[in-house]
C-alpha positions in Angstrom: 0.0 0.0 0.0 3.1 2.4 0.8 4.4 1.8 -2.5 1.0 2.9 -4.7 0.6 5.9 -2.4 3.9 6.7 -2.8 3.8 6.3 -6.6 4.7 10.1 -7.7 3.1 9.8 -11.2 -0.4 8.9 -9.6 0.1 11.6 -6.7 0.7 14.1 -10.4 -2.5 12.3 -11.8 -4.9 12.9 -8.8 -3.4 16.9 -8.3 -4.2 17.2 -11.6 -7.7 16.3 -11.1 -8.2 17.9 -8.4 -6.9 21.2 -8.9 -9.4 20.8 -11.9 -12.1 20.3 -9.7 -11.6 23.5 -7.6 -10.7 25.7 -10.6 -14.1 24.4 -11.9 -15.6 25.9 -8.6 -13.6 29.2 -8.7 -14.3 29.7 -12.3 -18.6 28.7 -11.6 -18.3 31.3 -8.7 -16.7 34.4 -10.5 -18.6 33.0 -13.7 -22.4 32.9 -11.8 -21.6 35.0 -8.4 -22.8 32.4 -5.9 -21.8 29.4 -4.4 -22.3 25.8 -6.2 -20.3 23.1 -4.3 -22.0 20.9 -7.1 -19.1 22.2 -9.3 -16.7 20.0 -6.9 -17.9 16.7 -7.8 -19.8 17.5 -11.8 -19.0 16.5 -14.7 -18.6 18.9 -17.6 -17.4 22.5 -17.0 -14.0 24.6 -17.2 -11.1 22.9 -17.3 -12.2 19.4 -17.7 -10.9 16.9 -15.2 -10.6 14.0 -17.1 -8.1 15.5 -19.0 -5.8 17.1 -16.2 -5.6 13.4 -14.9 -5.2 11.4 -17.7 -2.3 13.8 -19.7 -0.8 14.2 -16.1 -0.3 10.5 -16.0 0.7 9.9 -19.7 3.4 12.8 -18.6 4.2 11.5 -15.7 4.9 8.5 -17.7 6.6 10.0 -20.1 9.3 11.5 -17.2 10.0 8.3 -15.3 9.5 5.3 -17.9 10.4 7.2 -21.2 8.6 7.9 -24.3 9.7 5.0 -25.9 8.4 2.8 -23.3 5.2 0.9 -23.6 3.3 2.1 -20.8 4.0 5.6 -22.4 2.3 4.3 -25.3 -0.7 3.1 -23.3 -0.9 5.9 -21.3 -0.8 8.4 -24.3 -3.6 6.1 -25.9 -5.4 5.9 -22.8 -5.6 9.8 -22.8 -6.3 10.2 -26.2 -9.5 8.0 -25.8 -10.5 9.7 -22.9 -10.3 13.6 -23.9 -12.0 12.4 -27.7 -14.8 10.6 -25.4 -15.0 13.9 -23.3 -15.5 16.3 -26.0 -16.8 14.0 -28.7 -19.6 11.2 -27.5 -20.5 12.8 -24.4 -20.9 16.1 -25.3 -23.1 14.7 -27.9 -25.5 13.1 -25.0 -25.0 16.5 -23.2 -26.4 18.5 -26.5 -29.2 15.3 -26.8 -30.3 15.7 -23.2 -30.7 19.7 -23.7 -32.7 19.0 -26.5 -34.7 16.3 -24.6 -35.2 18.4 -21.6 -36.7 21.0 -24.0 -39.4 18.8 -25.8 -40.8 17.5 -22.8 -40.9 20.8 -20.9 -42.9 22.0 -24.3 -44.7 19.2 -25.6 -46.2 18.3 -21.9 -46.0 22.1 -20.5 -48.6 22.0 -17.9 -48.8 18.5 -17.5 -45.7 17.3 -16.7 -44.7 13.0 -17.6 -42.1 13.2 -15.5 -40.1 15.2 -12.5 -36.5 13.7 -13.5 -34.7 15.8 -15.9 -32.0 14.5 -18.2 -28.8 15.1 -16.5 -27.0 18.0 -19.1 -23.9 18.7 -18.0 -22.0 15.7 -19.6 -19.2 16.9 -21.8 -16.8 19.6 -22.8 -16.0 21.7 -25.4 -12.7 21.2 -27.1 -11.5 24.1 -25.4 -12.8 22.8 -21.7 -10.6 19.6 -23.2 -7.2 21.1 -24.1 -7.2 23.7 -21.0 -7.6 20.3 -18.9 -4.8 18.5 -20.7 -2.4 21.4 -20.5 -3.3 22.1 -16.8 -2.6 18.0 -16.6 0.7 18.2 -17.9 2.2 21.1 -16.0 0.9 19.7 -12.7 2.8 16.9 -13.9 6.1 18.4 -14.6 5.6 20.6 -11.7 5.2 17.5 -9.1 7.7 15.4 -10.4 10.4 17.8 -11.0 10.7 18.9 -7.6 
């Protein structure tokens, strides 16, 4: 158990994430003036979190193991899958689920079917993706240069 806690690259992966998370707060506080610790835990938003996390661990990677090594490879293939995913499929179930939301709320207006909205905050925009990834990889270089 000492040994995976005191594994540096995760230590650069789970920073990265988590200094997402918060600068998803700061940035829903400034952005709508009032407190939403909802931001802490959501998916979606500015800088995506998946991203920091999964380009801080293929950097991480790429510091100790190389960039010739094959858990580089993975771990740069494992990113790759996961930002596309963020910004491609479900940001395309987030823009569904708006859409959704909005033919119920007019077809049945009145006379509701159901009181469980579609859950829309899903994705990111590319930009929400590659703000994540570069936040990811200087958390990395950050941590595990020092």
């Amino acid at each position: 158990m000492n040994e995976l806690l005191g594994n540096r690259v995760l230590q650069a992966s789970v920073i990265a994430w988590a200094s997402a998370q918060i600068l998803k707060f700061i940035i829903d506080l400034l952005w709508r003036r009032k407190l939403n610790f909802r931001a802490l835990t959501t998916m979606g938003g500015m800088p995506s979190s998946h991203s920091a996390a999964v380009s801080s661990l293929a950097t991480g990677v790429a510091i100790v193991d190389g960039m010739g090594s094959t858990i580089f490879a993975v771990a740069l293939w494992f990113a790759a899958v996961t930002m596309y995913d963020a910004a491609g499929i479900r940001r395309a179930a987030m823009i569904q689920a708006k859409i959704l939301n909005q033919m119920i709320q007019e077809l049945f207006e009145g006379h509701p079917i159901s009181d469980t909205k579609l859950r829309e905050l899903l994705g990111h925009t590319p930009v929400e993706v590659i703000v994540g990834m570069l936040l990811g990889i200087v958390v990395a270089y950050w941590w595990m240069m020092r």
